[in-house]
C-alpha positions, -999 to 999 in steps of 0.1 A, spaced: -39 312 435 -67 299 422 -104 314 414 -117 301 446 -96 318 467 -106 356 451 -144 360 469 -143 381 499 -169 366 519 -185 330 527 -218 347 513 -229 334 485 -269 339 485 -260 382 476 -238 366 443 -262 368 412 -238 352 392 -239 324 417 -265 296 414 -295 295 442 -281 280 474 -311 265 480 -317 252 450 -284 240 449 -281 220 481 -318 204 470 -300 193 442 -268 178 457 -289 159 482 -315 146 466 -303 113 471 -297 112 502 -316 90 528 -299 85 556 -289 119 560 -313 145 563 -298 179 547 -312 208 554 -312 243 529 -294 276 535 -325 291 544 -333 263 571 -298 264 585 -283 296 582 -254 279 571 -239 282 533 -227 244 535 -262 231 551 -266 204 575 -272 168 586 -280 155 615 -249 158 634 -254 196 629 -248 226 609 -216 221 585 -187 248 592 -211 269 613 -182 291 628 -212 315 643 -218 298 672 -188 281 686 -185 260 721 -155 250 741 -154 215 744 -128 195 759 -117 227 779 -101 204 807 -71 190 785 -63 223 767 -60 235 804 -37 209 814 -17 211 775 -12 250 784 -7 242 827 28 217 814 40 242 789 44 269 817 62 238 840 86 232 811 92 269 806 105 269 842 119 241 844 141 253 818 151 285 835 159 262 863 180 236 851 198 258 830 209 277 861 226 240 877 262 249 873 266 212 859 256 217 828 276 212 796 269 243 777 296 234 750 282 198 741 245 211 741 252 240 719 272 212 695 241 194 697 217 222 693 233 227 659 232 190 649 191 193 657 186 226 637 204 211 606 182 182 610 153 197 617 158 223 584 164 197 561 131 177 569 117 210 565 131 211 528 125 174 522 90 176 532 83 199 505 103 189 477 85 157 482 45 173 480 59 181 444 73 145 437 36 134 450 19 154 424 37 137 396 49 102 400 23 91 431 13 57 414 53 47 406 55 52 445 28 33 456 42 3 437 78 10 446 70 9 483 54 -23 479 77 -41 459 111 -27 490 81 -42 512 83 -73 502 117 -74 495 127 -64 531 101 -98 539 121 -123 514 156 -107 529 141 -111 567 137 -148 555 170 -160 541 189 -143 565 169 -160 596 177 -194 577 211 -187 570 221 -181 606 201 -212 616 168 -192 635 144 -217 614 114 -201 638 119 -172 624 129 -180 593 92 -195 590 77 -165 607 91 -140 579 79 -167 553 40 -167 568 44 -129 564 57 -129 529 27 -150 518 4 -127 535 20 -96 520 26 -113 486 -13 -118 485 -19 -88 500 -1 -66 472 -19 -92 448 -53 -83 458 -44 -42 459 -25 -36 426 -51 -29 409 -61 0 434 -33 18 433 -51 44 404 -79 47 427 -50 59 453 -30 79 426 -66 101 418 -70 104 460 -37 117 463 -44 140 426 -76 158 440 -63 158 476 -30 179 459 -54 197 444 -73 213 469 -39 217 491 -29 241 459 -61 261 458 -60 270 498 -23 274 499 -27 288 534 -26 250 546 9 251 533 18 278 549 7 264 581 18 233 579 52 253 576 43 276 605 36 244 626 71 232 616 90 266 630 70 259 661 82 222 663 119 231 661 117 257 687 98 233 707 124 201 697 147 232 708 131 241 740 127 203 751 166 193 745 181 225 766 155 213 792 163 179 788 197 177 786 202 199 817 182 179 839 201 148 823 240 165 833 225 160 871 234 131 886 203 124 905 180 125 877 147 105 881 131 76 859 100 92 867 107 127 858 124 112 820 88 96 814 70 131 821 95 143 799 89 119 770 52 123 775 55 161 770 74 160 739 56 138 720 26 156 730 34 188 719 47 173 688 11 157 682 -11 189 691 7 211 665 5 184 642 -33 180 646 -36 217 650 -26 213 613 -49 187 605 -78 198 620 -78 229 601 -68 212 564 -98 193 572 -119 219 580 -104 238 545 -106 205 522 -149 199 538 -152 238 532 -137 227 491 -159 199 495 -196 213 502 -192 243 480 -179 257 446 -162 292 458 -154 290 497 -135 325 500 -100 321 527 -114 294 546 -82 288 565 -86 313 589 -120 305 605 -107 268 605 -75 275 624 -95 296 647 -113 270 656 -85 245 660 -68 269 678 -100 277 701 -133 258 706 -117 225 695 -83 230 708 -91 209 740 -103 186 717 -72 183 701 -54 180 730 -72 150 745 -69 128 713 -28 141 714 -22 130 749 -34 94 741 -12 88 716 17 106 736 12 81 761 12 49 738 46 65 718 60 72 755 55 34 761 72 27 732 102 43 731 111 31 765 99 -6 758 124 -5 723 151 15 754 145 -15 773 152 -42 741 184 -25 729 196 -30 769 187 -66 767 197 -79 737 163 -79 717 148 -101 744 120 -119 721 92 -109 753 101 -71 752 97 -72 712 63 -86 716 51 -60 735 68 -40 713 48 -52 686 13 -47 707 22 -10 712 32 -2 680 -4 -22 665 -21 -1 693 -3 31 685 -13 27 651 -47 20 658 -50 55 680 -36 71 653 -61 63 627 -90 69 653 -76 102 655 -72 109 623 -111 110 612 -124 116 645 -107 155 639 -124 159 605 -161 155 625 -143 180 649 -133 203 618 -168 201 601 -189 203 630 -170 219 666 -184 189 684 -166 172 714 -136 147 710 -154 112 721 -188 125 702 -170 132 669 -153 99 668 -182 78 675 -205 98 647 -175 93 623 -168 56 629 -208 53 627 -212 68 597 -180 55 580 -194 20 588 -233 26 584 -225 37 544 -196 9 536 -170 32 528 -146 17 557 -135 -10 529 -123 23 505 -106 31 536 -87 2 548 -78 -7 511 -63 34 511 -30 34 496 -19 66 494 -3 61 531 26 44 515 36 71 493 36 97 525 52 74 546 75 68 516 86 107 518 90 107 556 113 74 564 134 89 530 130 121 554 141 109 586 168 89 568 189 113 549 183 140 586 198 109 603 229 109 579 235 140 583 234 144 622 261 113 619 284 128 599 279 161 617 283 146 649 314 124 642 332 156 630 328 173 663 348 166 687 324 178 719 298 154 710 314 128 691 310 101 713 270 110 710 271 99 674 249 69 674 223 89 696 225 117 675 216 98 647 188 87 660 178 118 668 181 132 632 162 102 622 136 109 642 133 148 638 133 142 600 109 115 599 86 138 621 94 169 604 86 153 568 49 138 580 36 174 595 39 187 559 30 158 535 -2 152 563 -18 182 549 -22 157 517 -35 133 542 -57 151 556 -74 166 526 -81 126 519 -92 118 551 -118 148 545 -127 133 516 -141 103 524 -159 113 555 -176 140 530 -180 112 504 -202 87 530 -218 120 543 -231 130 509 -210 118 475 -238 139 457 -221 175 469 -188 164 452 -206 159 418 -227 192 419 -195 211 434 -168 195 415 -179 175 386 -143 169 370 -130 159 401 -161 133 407 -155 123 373 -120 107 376 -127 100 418 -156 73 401 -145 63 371 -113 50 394 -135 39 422 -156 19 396 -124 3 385 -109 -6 419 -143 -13 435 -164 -29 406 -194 -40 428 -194 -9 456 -218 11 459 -225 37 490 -249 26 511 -281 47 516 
């Protein structure tokens, strides 16, 4: 563990061998304009302040949000009985779910594996991934369009060819980016080794998930073995498990965010997990829970729109609106993602934080870094090799057993799924220390040169090289 994990307290104005906090946050906001930061002795607070409030001030906390963490707690104790009841229907197939239950916990253990093994991969050959993903990218696109001419589909045989020039020019205009990506993803390991309690969360989240995934099959394949199961009921049932799946996931997030801003505003932050995680887990957890349930609902749609396309053939109108959800999932998703680092770094409100983000992201410029980030390949690179290899697995599990062999095609998709899942809650940790990064960056890129100097170093030497005429806007 490193150095900066060995202080006992957040205190650093009693250290002698410390410089002057106030001197020190005079110094790493000097520049700052738009911002107004505020000293130690001002705010009380050993990270300062701006005008969306005091930075990591975990002294006085407020519940916002409290309604959806009421209504995330209210469904977990309908599921818990619906459970016991269910499993009492004399109907059920205890054999075949037990098979099943097996299949899941393989799966579910080897994303668990996978997701780590690939953190380490991350650290070392990051850059080779970026490019590798791009070039199977646009593969995939030249393969999509030979095969749509071959079997005579000329529409879209033309459609896969307007995407291949838009991708070709795409990965054109970002090669030279990808060591601005490889140094993101090298200081965002970085600070993920030197609080190595995010790890251990991130694993701690993924126990959870597989008693949850665990909890939601035995419920939902008991109500399933009755024969007058309701469409109604399935879709309150999809919405639960993909939200539970995304509030332990930002749970997660939340605090790495709160841990990487702690890194980022200071040079020896002592165990800042644990006031971060309280908070996630507190104050902000309805927070979390309102941001979660949106996206449940749009990945709810989803899966029953692609249900509804493997029933009819691919039908070309169900695959648009395929398309729109998965763009609008997407879109959630990344609203989500920075909206919880303001909720990390200042406690505020769900809608509040994700306005002052996207304002402040877009008032200083640095929403071009972001939408040119590539370091999302290389994570999504680990989790669809993830979900893959769980899915292989459950097939050839599944296929040996007689109880549930003819389940094997939905049991791959299962282990597909649970893998892919699995994989992203740990290598989102790297993510989120990013995602930290740059909303501290348009904050005040000062703090991470008078905090971190080698760090700043390589993050603007690479910047300069990617981004030859950006500058932060003051």
């Amino acid at each position: 563990m490193n150095q900066e994990d060995n202080t006992d307290t957040f205190e650093t104005e009693d250290n002698p061998n410390e410089d002057n906090p106030n001197e020190l946050f005079k110094k790493n906001n000097a520049n700052s304009n738009d911002v107004k930061i505020r000293t130690i002795g001002e705010t009380g607070s050993p990270f300062g302040a701006s005008k969306y409030g005091k930075r990591l001030d975990y002294s006085q906390p407020q519940w916002n949000d409290v309604i959806f963490a009421i209504l995330f707690i209210a469904h977990l104790i309908v599921m818990f009985i619906a459970l016991i009841v269910a499993w009492s229907a004399k109907s059920t197939s205890v054999r075949t779910a037990d098979s099943g239950f097996v299949i899941i916990l393989a799966c579910a253990l080897i994303g668990a594996v996978f997701g780590m093994i690939w953190m380490q991969i991350l650290q070392r050959y990051s850059g080779y991934i970026i490019k590798m993903m791009l070039w199977i990218n646009l593969v995939l696109l030249v393969v999509g369009m030979i095969l749509n001419f071959v079997i005579g589909q000329v529409f879209g045989g033309i459609a896969f060819l307007i995407l291949l020039i838009i991708f070709g020019l795409y990965m054109y205009a970002v090669w030279g980016r990808i060591p601005f990506a490889t140094v993101l993803l090298g200081i965002a390991t970085t600070i993920i080794q030197s609080y190595s309690g995010t790890i251990l969360l991130a694993l701690g989240i993924l126990c959870v998930q597989i008693l949850w995934i665990l909890w939601w099959s035995a419920t939902t394949a008991a109500y399933m073995s009755q024969s007058n199961s309701s469409g109604g009921i399935i879709f309150l049932l999809l919405i639960s498990f993909y939200w539970t799946l995304e509030v332990l996931k930002n749970i997660s997030h939340t605090t790495t965010c709160g841990v990487a801003a702690t890194w980022y505003f200071t040079t020896s932050p002592s165990f800042p997990t644990k006031p971060a995680l309280k908070r996630a887990c507190t104050y902000s957890f309805g927070s979390i829970c309102f941001g979660s349930l949106l996206v449940a609902f749009v990945q709810t749609l989803r899966a029953l729109v692609r249900v509804a396309r493997g029933a009819n053939n691919n039908n070309i109108f169900l695959c648009a609106i395929d398309c729109l959800i998965t763009c609008f999932d997407g879109m959630i998703q990344y609203f989500n993602t920075y909206a919880y680092a303001q909720v990390a770094i200042y406690g505020r409100a769900y809608i509040e934080s994700a306005k002052a983000t996207w304002d402040l992201l877009c008032s200083k410029g640095i929403d071009a870094l972001i939408n040119d980030d590539l370091t999302g390949f290389a994570l999504l690179c680990g989790s669809f090799i993830g979900g893959i290899v769980c899915a292989i697995v459950a097939v050839l599990m599944a296929h040996n057993n007689s109880s549930v062999q003819s389940y094997t095609t939905a049991f791959g998709v299962i282990g597909f799924t649970i893998g892919f899942f699995l994989c992203m809650t740990i290598l989102h940790v790297v993510r989120s220390a990013i995602v930290t990064l740059f909303v501290c960056y348009a904050e005040d890129p000062n703090a991470l040169k008078v905090n971190h100097e080698q760090e700043c170093n390589k993050f603007e030497q690479a910047r300069a090289q990617a981004y030859p005429n950006y500058n932060v806007r003051s």
